[in-house]
N, C-alpha and C positions, 0 to 999 in steps of 0.2 A: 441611348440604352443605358439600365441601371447596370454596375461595376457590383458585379457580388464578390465579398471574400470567400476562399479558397476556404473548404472547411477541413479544422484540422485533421491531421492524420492519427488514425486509429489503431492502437494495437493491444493483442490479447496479453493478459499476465492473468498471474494465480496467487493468489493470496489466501493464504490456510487451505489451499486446496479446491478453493473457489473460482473459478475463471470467470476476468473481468472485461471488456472491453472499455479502453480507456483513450485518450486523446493523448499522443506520445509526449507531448508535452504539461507535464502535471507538477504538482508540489505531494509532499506528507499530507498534509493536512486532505489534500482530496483525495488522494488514495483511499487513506484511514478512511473517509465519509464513503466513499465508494462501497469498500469493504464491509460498510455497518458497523466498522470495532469504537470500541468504546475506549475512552482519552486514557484511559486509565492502563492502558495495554503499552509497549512497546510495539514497534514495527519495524523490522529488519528484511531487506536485500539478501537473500540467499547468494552464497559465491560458491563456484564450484571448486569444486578439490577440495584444499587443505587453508584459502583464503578464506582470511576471519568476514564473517557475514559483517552488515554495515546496517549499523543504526539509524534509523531515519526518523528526523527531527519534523513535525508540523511545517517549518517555514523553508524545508528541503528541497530545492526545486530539480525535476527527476527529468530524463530525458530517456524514455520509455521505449524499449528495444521486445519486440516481439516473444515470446514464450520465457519472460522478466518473471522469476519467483519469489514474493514475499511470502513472510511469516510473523505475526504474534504471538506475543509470549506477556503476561503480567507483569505489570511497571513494579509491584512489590508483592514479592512473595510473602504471607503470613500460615505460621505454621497451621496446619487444619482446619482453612478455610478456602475456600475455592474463589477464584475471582473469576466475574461472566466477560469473558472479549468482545461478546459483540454490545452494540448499541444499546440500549431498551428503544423497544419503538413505542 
């Protein structure tokens, strides 16, 4: 008999308000691609209370705890121009 691997384990987070289902085991870099945001965004760990949110870098590897909230925000603000977060598809 074939030995299947165990597939990984799943769980929900919110990203800009988006609920994702992710493999608890993940990096930045897929998040982001999950999310559809575009490179050009930051991505931050929401912390609760009065702890400072936590920037999260592409090669960031995330160990993914159920109802986990991110948020983007533009890598550079320029005065009176709007930059798009997500992707282009």
């Amino acid at each position: 008999m074939e030995r299947r691997e165990p597939k990984p384990k799943q769980v929900t987070v919110t990203v800009d308000g988006e609920t994702l289902c992710l493999p608890a085991r993940t990096t930045g870099a897929h998040l982001r691609a999950a999310a559809g945001l575009s490179t050009e965004c930051d991505l931050y760990l929401e912390r609760p209370g009065l702890a400072a949110d936590q920037l999260l870098s592409d090669a960031d590897s995330i160990e993914l705890v159920d109802g986990m909230m991110f948020f983007s925000t533009p890598r550079t603000i320029l005065m009176g121009q709007v930059q798009h977060r997500r992707a282009p598809k």
